[in-house]
Each structure stands twice: as C-alpha cells, then as structure tokens.
C-alpha positions as CSV (number, residue, x, y, z in Angstrom):
1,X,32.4,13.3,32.4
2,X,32.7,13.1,28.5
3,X,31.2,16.2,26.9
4,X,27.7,16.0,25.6
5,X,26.6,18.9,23.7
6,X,22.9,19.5,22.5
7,X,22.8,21.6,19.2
8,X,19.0,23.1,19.0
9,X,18.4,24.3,15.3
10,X,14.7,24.3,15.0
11,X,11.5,25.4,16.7
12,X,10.1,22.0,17.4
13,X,10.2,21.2,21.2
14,X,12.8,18.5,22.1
15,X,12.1,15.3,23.3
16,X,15.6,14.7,24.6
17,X,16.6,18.0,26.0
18,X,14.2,20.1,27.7
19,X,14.6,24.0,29.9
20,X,18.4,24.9,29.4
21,X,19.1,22.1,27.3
22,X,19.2,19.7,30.2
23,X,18.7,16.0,29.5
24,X,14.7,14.9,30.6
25,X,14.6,12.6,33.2
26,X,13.5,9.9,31.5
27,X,17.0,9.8,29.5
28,X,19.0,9.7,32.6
29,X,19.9,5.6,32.2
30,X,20.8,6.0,28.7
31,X,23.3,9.1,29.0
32,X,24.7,7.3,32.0
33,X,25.3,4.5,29.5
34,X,26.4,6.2,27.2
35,X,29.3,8.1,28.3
36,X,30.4,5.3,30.2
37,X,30.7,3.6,26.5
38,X,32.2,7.4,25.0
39,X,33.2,8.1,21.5
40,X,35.4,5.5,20.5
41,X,32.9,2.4,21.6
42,X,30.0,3.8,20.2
43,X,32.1,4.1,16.9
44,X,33.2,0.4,17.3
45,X,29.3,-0.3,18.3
46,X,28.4,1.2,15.0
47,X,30.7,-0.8,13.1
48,X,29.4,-3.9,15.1
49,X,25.8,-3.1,14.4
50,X,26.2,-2.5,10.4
51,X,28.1,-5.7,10.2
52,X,25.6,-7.8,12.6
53,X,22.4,-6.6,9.8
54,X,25.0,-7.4,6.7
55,X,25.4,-10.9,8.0
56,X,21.5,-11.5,8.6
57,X,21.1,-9.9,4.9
58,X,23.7,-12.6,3.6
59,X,22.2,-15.1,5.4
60,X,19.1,-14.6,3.3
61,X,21.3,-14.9,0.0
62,X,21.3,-11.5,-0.7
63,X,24.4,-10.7,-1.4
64,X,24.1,-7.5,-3.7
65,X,23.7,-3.7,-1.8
66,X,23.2,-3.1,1.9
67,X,19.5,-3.2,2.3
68,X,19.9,-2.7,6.2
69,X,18.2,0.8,6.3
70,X,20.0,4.0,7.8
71,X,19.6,4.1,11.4
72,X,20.4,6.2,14.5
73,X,20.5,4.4,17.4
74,X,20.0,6.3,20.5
75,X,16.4,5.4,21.0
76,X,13.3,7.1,21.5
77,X,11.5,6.4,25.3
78,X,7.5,6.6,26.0
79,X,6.2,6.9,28.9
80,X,3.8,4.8,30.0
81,X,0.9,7.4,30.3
82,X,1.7,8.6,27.1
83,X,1.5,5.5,25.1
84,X,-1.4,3.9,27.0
85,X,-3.0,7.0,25.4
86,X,-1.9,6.1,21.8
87,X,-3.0,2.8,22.5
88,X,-7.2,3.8,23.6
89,X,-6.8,6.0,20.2
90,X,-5.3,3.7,17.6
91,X,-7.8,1.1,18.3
92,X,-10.7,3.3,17.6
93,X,-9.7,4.4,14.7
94,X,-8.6,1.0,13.4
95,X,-12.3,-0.3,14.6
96,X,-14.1,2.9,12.8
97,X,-11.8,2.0,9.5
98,X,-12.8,-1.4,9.2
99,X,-16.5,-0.4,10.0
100,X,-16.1,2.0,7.0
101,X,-14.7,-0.6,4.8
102,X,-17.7,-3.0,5.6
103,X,-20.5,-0.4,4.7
104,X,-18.3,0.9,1.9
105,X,-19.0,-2.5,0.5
106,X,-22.4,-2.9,1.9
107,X,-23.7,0.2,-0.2
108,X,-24.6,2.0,3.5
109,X,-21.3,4.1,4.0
110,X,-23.0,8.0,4.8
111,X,-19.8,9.8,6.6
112,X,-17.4,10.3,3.5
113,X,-19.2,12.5,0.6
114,X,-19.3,10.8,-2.8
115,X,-17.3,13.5,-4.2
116,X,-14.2,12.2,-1.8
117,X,-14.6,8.6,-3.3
118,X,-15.4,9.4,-6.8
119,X,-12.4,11.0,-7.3
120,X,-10.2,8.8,-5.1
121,X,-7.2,7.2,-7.1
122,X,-7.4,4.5,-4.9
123,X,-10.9,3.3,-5.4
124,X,-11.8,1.6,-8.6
125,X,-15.9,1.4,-8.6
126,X,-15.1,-1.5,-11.4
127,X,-13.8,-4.1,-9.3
128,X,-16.3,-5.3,-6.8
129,X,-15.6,-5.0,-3.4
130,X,-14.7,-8.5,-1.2
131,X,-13.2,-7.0,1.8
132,X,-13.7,-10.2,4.2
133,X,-15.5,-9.8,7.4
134,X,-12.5,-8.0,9.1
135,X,-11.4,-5.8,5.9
136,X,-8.0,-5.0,7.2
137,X,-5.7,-6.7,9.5
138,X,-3.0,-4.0,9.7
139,X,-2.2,-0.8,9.8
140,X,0.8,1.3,10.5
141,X,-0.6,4.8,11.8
142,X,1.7,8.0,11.3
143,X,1.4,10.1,14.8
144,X,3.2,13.3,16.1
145,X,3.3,14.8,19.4
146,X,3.7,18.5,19.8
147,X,4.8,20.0,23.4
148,X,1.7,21.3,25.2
149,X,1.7,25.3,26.2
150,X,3.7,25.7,29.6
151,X,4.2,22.2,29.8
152,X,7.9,21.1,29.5
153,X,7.6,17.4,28.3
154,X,3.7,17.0,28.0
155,X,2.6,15.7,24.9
156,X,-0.6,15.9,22.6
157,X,-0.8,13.6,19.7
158,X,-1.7,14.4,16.3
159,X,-2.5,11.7,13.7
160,X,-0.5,12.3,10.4
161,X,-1.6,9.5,7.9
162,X,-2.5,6.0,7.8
163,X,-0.9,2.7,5.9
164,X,-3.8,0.2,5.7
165,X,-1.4,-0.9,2.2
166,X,1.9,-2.7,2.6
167,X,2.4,-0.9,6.3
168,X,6.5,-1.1,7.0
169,X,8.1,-1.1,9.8
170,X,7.5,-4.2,12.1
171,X,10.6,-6.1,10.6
172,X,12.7,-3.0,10.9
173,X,11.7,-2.6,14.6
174,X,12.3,-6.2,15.7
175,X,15.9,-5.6,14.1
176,X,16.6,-2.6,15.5
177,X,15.0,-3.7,19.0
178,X,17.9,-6.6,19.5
179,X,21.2,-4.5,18.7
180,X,20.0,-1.2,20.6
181,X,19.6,-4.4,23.5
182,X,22.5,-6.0,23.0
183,X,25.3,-3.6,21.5
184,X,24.2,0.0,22.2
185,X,22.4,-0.4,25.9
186,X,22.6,-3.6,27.6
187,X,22.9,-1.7,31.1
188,X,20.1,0.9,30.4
189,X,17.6,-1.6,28.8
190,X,17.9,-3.8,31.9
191,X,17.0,-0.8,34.3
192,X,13.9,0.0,32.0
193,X,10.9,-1.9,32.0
194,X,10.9,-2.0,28.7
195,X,7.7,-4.0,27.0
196,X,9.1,-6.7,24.5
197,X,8.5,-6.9,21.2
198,X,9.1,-11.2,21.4
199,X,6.9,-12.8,19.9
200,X,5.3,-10.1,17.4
201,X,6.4,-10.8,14.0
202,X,4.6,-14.4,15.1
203,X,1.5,-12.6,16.2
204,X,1.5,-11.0,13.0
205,X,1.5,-13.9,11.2
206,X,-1.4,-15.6,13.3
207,X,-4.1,-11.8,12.1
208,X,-3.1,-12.4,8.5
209,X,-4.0,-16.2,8.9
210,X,-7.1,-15.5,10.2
211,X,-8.3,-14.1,7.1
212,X,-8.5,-17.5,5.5
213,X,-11.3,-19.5,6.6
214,X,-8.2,-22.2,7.0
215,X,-7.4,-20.5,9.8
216,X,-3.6,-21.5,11.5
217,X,-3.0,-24.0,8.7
218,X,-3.6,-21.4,5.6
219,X,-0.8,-21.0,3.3
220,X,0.8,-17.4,3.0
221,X,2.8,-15.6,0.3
222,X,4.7,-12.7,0.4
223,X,4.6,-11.4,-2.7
224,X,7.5,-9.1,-3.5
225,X,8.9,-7.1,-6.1
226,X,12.3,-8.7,-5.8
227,X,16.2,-7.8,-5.1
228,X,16.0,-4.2,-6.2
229,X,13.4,-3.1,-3.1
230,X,15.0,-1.4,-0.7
231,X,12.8,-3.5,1.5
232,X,13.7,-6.6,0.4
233,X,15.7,-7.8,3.5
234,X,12.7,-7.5,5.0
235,X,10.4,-9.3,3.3
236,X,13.0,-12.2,3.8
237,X,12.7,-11.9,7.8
238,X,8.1,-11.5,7.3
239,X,8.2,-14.6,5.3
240,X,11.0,-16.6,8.2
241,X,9.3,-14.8,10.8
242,X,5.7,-16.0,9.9
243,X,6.6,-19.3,8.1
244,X,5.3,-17.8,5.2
245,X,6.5,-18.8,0.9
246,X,8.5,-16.0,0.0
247,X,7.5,-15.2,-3.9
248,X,8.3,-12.8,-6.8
249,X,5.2,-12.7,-9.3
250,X,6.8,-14.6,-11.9
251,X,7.0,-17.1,-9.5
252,X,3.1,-17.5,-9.2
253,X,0.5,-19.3,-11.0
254,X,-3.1,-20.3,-11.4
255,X,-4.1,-24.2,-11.5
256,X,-7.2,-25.0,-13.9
257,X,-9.4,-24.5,-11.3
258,X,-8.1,-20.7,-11.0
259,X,-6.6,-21.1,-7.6
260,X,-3.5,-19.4,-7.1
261,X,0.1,-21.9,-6.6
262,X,3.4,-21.5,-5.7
263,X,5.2,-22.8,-8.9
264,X,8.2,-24.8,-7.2
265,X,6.2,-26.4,-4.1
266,X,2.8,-27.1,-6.1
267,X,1.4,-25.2,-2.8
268,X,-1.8,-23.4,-3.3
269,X,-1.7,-20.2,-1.7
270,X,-4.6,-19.3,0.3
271,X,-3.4,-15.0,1.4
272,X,-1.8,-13.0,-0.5
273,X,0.5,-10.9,1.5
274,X,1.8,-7.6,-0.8
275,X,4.8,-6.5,-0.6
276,X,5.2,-5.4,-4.4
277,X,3.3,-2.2,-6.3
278,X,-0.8,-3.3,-7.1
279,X,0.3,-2.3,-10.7
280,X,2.6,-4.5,-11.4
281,X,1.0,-7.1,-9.0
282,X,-2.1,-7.1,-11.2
283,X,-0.6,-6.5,-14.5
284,X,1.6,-9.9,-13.8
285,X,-0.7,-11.7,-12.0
286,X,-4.1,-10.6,-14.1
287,X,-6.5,-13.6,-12.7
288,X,-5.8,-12.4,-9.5
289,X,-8.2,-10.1,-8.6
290,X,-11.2,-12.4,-10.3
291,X,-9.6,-15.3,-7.9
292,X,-9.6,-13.2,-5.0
293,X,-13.6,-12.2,-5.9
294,X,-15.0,-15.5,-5.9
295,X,-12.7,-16.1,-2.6
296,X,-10.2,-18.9,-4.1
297,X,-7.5,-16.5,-2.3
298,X,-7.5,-13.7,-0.1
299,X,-5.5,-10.7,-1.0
300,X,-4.6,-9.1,2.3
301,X,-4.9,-5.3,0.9
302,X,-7.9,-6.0,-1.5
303,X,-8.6,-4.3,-4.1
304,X,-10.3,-1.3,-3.3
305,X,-9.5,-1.3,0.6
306,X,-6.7,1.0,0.1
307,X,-8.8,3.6,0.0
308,X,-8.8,4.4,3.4
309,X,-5.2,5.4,2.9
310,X,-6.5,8.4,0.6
311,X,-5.6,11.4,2.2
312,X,-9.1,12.9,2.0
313,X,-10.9,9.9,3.3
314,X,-8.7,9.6,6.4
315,X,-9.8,13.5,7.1
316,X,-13.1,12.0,7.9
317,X,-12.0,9.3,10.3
318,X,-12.8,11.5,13.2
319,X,-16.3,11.7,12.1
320,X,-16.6,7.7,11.4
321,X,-16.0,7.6,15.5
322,X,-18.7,9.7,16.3
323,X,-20.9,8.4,13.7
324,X,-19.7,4.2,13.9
325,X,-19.0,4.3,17.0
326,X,-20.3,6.8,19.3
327,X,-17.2,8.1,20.4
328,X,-15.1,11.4,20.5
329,X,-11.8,11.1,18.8
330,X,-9.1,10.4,21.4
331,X,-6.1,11.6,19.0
332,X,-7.2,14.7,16.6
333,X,-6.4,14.7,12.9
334,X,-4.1,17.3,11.6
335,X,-6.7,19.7,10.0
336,X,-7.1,18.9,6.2
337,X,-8.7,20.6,3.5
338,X,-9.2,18.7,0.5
339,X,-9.4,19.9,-2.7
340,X,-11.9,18.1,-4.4
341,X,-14.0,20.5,-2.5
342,X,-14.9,23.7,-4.0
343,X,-14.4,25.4,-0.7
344,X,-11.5,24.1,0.5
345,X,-10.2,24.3,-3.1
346,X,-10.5,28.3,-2.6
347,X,-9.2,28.5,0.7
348,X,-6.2,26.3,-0.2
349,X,-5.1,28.0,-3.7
350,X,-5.4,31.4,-1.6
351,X,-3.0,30.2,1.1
352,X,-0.8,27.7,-1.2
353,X,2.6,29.1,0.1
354,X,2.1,28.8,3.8
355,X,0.4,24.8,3.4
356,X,1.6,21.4,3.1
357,X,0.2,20.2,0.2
358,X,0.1,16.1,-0.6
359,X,-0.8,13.8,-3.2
360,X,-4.1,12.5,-1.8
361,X,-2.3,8.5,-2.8
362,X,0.9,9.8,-2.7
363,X,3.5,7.6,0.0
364,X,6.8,7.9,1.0
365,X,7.2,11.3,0.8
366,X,6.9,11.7,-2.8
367,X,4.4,14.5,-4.2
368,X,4.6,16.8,-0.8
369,X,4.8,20.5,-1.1
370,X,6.3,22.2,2.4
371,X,4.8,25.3,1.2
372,X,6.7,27.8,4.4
373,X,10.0,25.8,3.6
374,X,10.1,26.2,-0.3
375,X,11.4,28.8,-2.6
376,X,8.5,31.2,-4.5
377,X,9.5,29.2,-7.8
378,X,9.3,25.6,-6.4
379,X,5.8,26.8,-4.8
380,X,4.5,28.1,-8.1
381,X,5.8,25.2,-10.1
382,X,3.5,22.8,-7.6
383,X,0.8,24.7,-8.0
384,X,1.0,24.5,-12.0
385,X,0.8,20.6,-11.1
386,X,-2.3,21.0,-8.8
387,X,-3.9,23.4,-10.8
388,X,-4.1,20.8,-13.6
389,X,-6.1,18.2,-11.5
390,X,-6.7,19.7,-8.1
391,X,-9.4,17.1,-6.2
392,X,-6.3,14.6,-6.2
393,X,-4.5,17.0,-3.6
394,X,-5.6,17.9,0.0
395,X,-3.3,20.4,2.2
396,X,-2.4,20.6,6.0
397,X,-1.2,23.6,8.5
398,X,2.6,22.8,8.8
399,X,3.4,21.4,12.3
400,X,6.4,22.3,14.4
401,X,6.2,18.9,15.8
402,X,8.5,17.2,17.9
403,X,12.4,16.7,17.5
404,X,14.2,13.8,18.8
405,X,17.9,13.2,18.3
406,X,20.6,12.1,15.6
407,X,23.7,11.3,17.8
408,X,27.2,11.8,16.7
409,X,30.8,12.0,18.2
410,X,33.2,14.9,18.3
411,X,35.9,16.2,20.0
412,X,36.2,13.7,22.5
413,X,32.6,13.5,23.3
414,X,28.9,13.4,22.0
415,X,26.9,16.3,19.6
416,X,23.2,16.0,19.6
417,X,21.1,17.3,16.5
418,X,17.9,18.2,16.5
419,X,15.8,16.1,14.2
420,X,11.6,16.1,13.4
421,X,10.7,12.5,14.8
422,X,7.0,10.5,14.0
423,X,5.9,7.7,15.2
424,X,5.6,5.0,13.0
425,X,2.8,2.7,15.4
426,X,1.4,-0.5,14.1
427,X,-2.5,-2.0,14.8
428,X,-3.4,-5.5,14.1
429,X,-7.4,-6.9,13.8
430,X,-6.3,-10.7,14.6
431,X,-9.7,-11.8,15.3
432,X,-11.4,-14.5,12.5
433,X,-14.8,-13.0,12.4
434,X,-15.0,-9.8,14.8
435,X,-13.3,-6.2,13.8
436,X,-13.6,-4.4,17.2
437,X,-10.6,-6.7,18.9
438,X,-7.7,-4.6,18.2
439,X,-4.1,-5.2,19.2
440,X,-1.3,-2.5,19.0
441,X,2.1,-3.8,19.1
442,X,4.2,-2.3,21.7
443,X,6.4,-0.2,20.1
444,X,7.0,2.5,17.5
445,X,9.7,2.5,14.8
446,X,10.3,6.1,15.1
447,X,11.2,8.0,11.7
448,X,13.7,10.9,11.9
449,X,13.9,13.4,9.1
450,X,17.3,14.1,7.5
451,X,18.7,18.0,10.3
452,X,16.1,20.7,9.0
453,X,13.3,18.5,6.6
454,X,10.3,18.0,8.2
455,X,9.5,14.6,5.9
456,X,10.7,11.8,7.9
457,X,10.4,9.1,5.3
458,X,13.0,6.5,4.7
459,X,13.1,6.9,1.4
460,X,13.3,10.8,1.4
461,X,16.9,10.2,3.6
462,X,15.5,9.7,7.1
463,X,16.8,7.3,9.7
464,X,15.0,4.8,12.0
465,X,15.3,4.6,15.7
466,X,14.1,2.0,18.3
467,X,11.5,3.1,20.4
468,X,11.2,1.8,23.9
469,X,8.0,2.1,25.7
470,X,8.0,1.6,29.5
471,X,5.5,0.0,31.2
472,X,5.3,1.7,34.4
C-alpha cells in the first residue's frame, strides 16, 4: 500500500479524516482508487485534466491566458441525509427571498427595518422596482458545516452568504463533474450512486426563459465584460450550454422603438443575463434600465433585486421564514451584527479584533477583516476604514468550520492538507408565474481556501473541488 499521510494544521474538524486520522468511511472507494492510480498517474491525470480544459477554452477562440480555474480534484462526498437536509433549507430561504423581493416592491415589506435598506449600497430608491412575478431565478447560497459535539462526522449547517447577482459556479461544476468521472475516478464514481448533474446547465436555461412572457422561444444574452474576466470561459459554456447570444456591451443596441438588439443578428433580446459589473453595464448600456421598466427586456438581476445579497438584509432571512412563511429556519444564519445599528455598532467596535468584519456589498472576498487572524496594525487600519462609514459594514463570530482536502504527492505516495471548505449550492425558481417551486441542483462546487486562510474565494487563491452527492 502507497503511503498516504494526512497533515492536520488547523482546528476545523476534517471531513476526510476523522479519530486518529483514519480515512471516514465514506472515502473508502476513492482512497482505493486512488492508490491503485499512486503518484505518478495522478501527476499524468493532472497534466491530462489541465490540457483537456485548455482545449475546451481554445475551442471557444480564446486563445490568450488559462481561464480554467485552480482546482484540486479529490472531491468532496455528501451523504444523502445530509444533503436532503440542505435541500428542505435552501428552498425556504429561496421562497422567503422572493416573497421579500415582491413586497419590497409592493410597498408592504415589515421584516427588514428601514434603516437596513436606506443605507444599503445595493438599493437605489430612484429606480423603480420591476422585479417580475418570480423576482429571482437563481441563487448560489454559501453554506458551512461545523462537526457536532461528540459526534465524529455529524454535521450542522450554517448559512454564510447569498449570490442572488451573477451566482458562479454551475459551469465550473459541470466541468469539473466530467474529468473527476472520467480521468481522476472512473472506478469510484461507478460504485457511488452519484446524482448527475446531465442535463442542468439546460434546466438553467429553461428558469431564465421563463422570465419572459415568450416563454421557451425568448431570446437570451449573456452579457459579459469580455476576455479579461477570469470567468470568461465560462460565460462561453452558459451561452453553448443554454443556446443563448453570447455579448459584450458594445455589442448591444436599442432599435427606435427602445427594444434592446443584438447588433450582428438584428435579434431583439428579450433577458438579459449579467455576467459583467451593473456599473459598467448601465453606464454602456444607459436605456437599459428605462427598457427593462416598461418591460421591453427583462434584466435577470434587476435593478434593485440585488439587495438581498446585502449582508445586513440576508441577517434577517431567518425572520422572513417565520414571518412569510410560517416556518422555523431549517439552516441557521451565522450570527450578524450590523452596524448600521447603534447597538450592534457598540458591541462590534468593542470586540473589533476577535470579529469578521465585511463589506455589507462586498463579494469575492474583497473588504473582509479576520479580526482573530490579523496583526494589531492591519486590525486598526480596518477599523480607520469602518469608522469612516460604519452602517456599510456588518461583523460575524469567526467559525472553525469544516476542512476538506488539497491532495498532493510525495515521497512515493500521497500528503493530505487540511483546507477550510464551503459549499458553494445553487437554487433555481423555474416556474413562469409561481415563486414557491424551487429546484436545487444536485451538487455543490465546493470552494477551498488557500492551507491556513479561512476565505475560500476563487479569486482570493482558492481552488474548486467536485462535489459528489449520493443518493442513498
């Protein structure tokens, strides 16, 4: 047997390796696998994988930069319990969101004080609000799981943020779903029941549609930002994927009548699909949100709906349940002050050190404090920032949440290292007219933070990992 050795650095429990640094259970197809393949293959299967994502990439004429995305590629199993779980509690919060959204533009919205909205970034009380009758079709919900007391590999789940605007991670899944299949763990795969993830980039295409009162025949756009985002490939395989126009700005127009066309097909676009920052969006494309208004096109993130991304706002989904919808909240909300409250303010700016304090519109990582993990002078410098315009920042206890595993060779055999891992879980609203019928697409694409960080964001040096989920 090739060596496998398991090198625990932080305080998070491990999904992988449990009591004694054993292997769970659940793992036993994949390390079986996996030293039958040892060292050298899974170095070739590397090689193989890279090159397999730089000939789709080239395929789409993009020829400049790797825009494959770093990836680790031992993957990440659920247990059927667990994720049924997830399931029963991402579709109540995606229903209570929508509700919000509709009596947000209704005038009847009582959960979320004025004070929360007023100083939101992401609401702008001079555009109107046209939200459609299903406000948003999807979003990509941030979840931990932290090891319950006594419990070796029991999980609770704690909800981190929510992406109701320009949610990633679909394409990236579907990508990472075939070669984990067919390079990494053929063997494993086929002795796992596995739910498939077929079909889904499709299904995604059919809830966007159904925004348009055209239905199946509407006419999408992505809209990107172009060659330099480090999603670009992606955008490529959501526009194939969906049969969708793939467009920059500049290539968009509006006809006399102020509906929005494709330039070089004449097509008029009925959804607007964003993949590309609202300020440049608008600023190119200025007739847009008027169009979108008076309903000539649907702009899939509309103006204004983004606000149940603010950090402060999503603190109160919990309370939309029990107040929309009569229910108790099946997966808890990490606790949140927000400091466009004069109480929390206090409690935060007395405790500012041993918080995680975030840009209420912040993404991506960007504008995140790890208070515990910081030096005294990056801590005071951050709060300098906050002090100058505190409601736009809420804070969080940190979270020794769950590690996973970034897998590397040595020596003949396999080192494992420890690595904070979220779950990166995707809800659709695909019905026409109704917002309770809620799908969640059957997988994860788990995000693993660079040995030691606890931000797991692509874009801060994390990797991506397929995530199988079993279905018994």
């Amino acid at each position: 047997m090739r060596p496998i050795v398991f090198e625990r650095t932080l305080p998070g429990a491990n999904e992988v390796f449990g009591v004694g640094e054993e292997p769970r259970p659940i793992y036993e197809a994949v390390f079986e696998e996996l030293e039958k393949m040892g060292p050298e293959r899974w170095k070739e299967n590397l090689r193989r994988a890279h090159g397999l994502l730089l000939e789709e990439q080239h395929a789409f004429g993009i020829q400049k930069g790797d825009k494959t995305h770093p990836t680790d590629w031992f993957p990440r199993i659920v247990p059927v319990a667990d994720w049924e779980h997830l399931q029963h509690g991402l579709v109540q919060r995606m229903r209570a969101i929508n509700e919000f959204l509709l009596r947000l533009e209704a005038g009847t919205e009582e959960v979320v004080p004025e004070e929360i909205i007023e100083t939101s970034i992401l609401y702008d009380p001079t555009v109107p609000n046209r939200f459609g009758e299903v406000p948003v079709r999807q979003v990509a919900f941030d979840v931990v799981a932290v090891e319950k007391s006594n419990l070796s590999g029991c999980w609770e789940y704690l909800m981190i943020e929510q992406n109701a605007k320009m949610p990633v991670g679909l394409a990236a899944m579907t990508r990472r779903r075939r070669i984990s299949q067919e390079v990494f763990f053929p063997e494993a795969f086929a002795r796992l029941p596995v739910r498939s993830l077929e079909g889904w980039l499709g299904r995604l295409g059919e809830a966007l549609r159904a925004s348009s009162t055209r239905g199946p025949g509407a006419t999408l756009a992505v809209v990107t930002s172009g060659p330099k985002d480090q999603f670009y490939l992606d955008h490529h395989i959501y526009a194939k994927e969906m049969g969708a126009i793939l467009a920059e700005t500049k290539d968009l127009s509006f006809d006399h009548e102020g509906y929005l066309v494709h330039k070089l097909t004449g097509c008029r676009i009925d959804i607007v699909y964003e993949r590309v920052d609202e300020d440049i969006l608008y600023a190119e494309l200025p007739a847009l949100i008027d169009s979108h208004v008076e309903g000539k096109v649907h702009v899939l993130f509309a103006p204004n709906s983004e606000v149940v991304d603010d950090k402060a706002v999503e603190a109160f989904v919990p309370e939309m349940i029990r107040t929309y919808l009569g229910e108790k909240s099946i997966i808890k909300n990490a606790q949140t002050w927000s400091l466009a409250v004069p109480e929390d303010r206090r409690y935060v700016m007395e405790h500012f050190g041993n918080l995680v304090i975030k840009s209420r519109g912040g993404y991506g990582g960007k504008d995140v404090l790890i208070g515990p993990t910081e030096s005294k002078e990056s801590i005071e410098h951050f709060r300098r920032i906050v002090e100058r315009n505190p409601a736009e920042y809420i804070a969080q206890e940190l979270i020794d949440f769950s590690t996973h595993v970034l897998c590397e060779t040595g020596e003949g055999g396999f080192v494992f290292r420890d690595s904070y891992a979220d779950y990166r879980m995707i809800a659709l609203a695909p019905d026409p007219q109704d917002p309770s019928v809620v799908e969640i697409i059957p997988s994860a694409l788990t995000r693993v933070a660079v040995p030691g960080m606890h931000v797991v964001n692509i874009s801060s040096g994390g990797r991506m990992k397929d995530t199988w989920v079993l279905e018994r």
